[in-house]
TINU-491086 format. One record per residue (C-alpha): x, y, z. Coordinates in steps of 0.05 Angstrom, whole numbers, plus 5000, padded with zeros to 4 digits. Layout:
<recs>
XYZ;...
</recs>
This chain:
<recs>
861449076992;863449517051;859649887088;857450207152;850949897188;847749757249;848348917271;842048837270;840849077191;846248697179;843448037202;837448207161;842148247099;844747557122;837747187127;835847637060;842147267030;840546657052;833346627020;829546367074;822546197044;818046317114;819846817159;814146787216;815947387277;813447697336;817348377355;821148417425;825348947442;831348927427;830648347372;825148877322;829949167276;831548557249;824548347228;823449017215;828548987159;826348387140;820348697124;822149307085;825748727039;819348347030;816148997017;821049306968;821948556938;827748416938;826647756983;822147296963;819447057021;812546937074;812847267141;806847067180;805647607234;803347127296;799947347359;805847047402;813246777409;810146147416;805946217355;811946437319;817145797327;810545367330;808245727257;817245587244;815944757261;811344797208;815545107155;821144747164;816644147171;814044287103;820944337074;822445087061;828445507095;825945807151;828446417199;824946767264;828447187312;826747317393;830347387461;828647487534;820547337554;819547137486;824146627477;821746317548;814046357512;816445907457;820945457498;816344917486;816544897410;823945077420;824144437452;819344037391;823044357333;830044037369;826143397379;823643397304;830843537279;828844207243;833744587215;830445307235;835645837239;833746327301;837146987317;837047187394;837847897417;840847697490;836148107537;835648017603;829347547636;824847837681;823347887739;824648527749;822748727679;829449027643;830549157565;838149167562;842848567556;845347937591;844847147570;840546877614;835146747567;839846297522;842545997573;836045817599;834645347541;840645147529;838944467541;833644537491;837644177435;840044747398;846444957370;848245657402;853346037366;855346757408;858147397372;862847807383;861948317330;857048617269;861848267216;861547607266;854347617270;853347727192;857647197176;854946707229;847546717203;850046467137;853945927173;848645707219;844445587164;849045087128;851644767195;844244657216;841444367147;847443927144;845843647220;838443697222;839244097276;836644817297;841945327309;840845967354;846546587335;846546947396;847447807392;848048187461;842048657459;843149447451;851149267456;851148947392;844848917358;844449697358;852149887340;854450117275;859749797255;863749677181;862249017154;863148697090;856348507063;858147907009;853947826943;847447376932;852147056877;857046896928;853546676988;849246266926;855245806915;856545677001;850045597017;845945096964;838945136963;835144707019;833643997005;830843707053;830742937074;823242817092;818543387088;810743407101;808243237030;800942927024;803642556956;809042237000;805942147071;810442107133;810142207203;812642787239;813442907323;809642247337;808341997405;814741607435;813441057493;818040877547;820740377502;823540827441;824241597469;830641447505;832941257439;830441847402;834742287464;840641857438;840042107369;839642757391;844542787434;849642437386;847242867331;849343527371;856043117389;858043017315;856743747292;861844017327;867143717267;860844007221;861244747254;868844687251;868844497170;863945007154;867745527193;873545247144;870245367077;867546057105;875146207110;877245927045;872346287010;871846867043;878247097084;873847087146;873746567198;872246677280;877846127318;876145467290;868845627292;868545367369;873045717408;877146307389;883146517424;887047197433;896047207456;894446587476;901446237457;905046347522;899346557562;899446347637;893446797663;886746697613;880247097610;874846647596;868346967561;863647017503;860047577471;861148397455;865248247521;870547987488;872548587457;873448917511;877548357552;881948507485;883149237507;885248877581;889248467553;893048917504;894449337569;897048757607;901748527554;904949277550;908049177627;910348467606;904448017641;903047387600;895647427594;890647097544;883246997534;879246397511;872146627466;867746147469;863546267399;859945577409;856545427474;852544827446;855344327436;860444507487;867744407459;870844097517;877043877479;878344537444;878544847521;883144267533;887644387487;889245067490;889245067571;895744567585;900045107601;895045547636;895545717707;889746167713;883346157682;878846807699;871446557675;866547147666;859046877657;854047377634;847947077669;846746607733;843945947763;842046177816;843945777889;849145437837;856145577812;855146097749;853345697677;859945767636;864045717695;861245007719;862144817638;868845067653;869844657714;866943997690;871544017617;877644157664;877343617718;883043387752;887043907717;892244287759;889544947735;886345507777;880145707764;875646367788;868646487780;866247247762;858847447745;858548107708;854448457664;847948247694;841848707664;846149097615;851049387670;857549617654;864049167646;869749657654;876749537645;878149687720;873249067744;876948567691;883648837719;880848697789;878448047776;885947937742;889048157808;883747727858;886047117813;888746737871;882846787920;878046217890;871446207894;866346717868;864947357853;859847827822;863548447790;860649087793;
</recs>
């Protein structure tokens, strides 16, 4: 069904779609209207489902371990100060290989406080052990929740699907909300392989000694290595079903195929790099960009790939580490060494400011210096 709505709702109708059985919550601007939806279908019934109302971010994903724990779907959204309150449990549910389903609102971190978007409080855990998935778009964000729920409960892994704040989570946009019947046959109902059950007893987040936890890290780490094939199959049978699929589900790329000068970036900034671009390729100048809609695992071979003819690669990071080379950009750096490609760092976007079409063209024209530099 088409229609008209605002991201956020629409991500609502996603995690209604999905059934998720607990939905615990704490509202942060600019993350509320999605719990807030979520509420008005508990309300009006027509999702079955528990939100606990918690007294914190941390109570929320720590109220989310348990859940999942127990062996029920779960979903909880946050961003900015409340995501760094639960990084923690962020870090235990990871550790515990729960497959919790988390929506961020990208809003900036303070200090100084500020509401409005950039991705520096994803990319602050982003070593946490979760998938991130980034969106571009209402219909991108819609279909991604559904996706991140079956790529997570097929790795036993948690999966964050990153929305800028106020840039995307408040726009209206058409989308095409599918059925309950058909996201029914995509998405089977959760089975989970151990669950807290006091008929069965098991162990859950026990202490590890110096002997096993490197081991358990292994896992892990492994675990988030093999779901890249698992994001990129599920991205597959979203397409074959649906008509809808974002790149390969890793990496997305736009006039790409005899591109020599590449835009780097993920997010609403993509779209408009796309206007940039379009412009660009009207006076004849063979430039590309590179969407990076998964960010964890990093999909250092999909950059390869579709950079060997490259000259130029622009990266544009949305957040900073600071008295270090910019987050995506030093990704960048490390998938492409030794590669005789050149590469320029830009920060943009930093607090919800502007990214006009006249600072991606100047970035496009400063190509050659090296080095970096914060647009704006």
């Amino acid at each position: 069904m088409k229609k008209v709505i605002e991201c956020s709702h629409a991500i609502a109708e996603a995690v209604k779609l999905c059934k998720p059985a607990v939905i615990p919550m704490f509202p942060i601007t600019p993350q509320t209207h999605i719990v807030e939806r979520l509420a008005d279908f508990i309300n009006e019934g027509s999702l079955d489902s528990e939100m606990i109302h918690v007294e914190s971010e941390h109570s929320a994903m720590s109220a989310a371990i348990g859940s999942s724990a127990a062996g029920t779907r779960t979903f909880t959204a946050t961003n900015s100060q409340g995501l760094l309150l639960m990084s923690e449990m962020v870090f235990v549910a990871s550790g515990m290989r729960l497959p919790i389903v988390m929506a961020i609102a990208n809003r900036a971190v303070s200090s100084p406080i500020n509401i409005w978007c950039d991705h520096s409080d994803s990319m602050a855990v982003r070593d946490s052990g979760w998938i991130q998935l980034y969106c571009e778009s209402t219909q991108e964000a819609f279909d991604t929740i559904i996706q991140a729920f079956k790529v997570a409960e097929k790795t036993f892994l948690p999966a964050m699907v990153c929305v800028d704040g106020f840039s995307l989570t408040h726009v209206w946009e058409p989308a095409d909300i599918l059925s309950s019947k058909e996201v029914d046959k995509f998405l089977p109902k959760y089975k989970p392989m151990f669950s807290l059950d006091p008929k069965k007893p098991v162990t859950m987040g026990p202490i590890a000694f110096p002997n096993t936890y490197q081991d358990f890290k292994k896992q892990q780490h492994d675990a988030m290595k093999e779901s890249l094939k698992e994001i990129v199959d599920v991205n597959k049978e979203f397409k074959s079903k649906f008509n809808r699929s974002y790149g390969n589900g890793l990496i997305e790329t736009y006039k790409m195929d005899d591109a020599k000068i590449v835009y780097v970036c993920m997010g609403s900034l993509c779209t408009t790099v796309r206007g940039v671009i379009d412009d660009y390729r009207k006076k004849g100048k063979k430039v590309g960009m590179i969407k990076i809609k998964c960010f964890r695992p990093f999909p250092t071979e999909n950059i390869l790939d579709v950079t060997k003819d490259v000259e130029n690669l622009l990266v544009i990071d949305k957040a900073v580490s600071l008295g270090n080379e910019p987050i995506v950009f030093n990704e960048i750096k490390s998938a492409l060494y030794g590669k005789n490609i050149k590469l320029r760092s830009y920060v943009a976007g930093l607090g919800g400011r502007d990214v006009t079409h006249y600072m991606l063209r100047k970035a496009l024209e400063d190509k050659d210096k090296g080095g970096e530099e914060w647009l704006g």
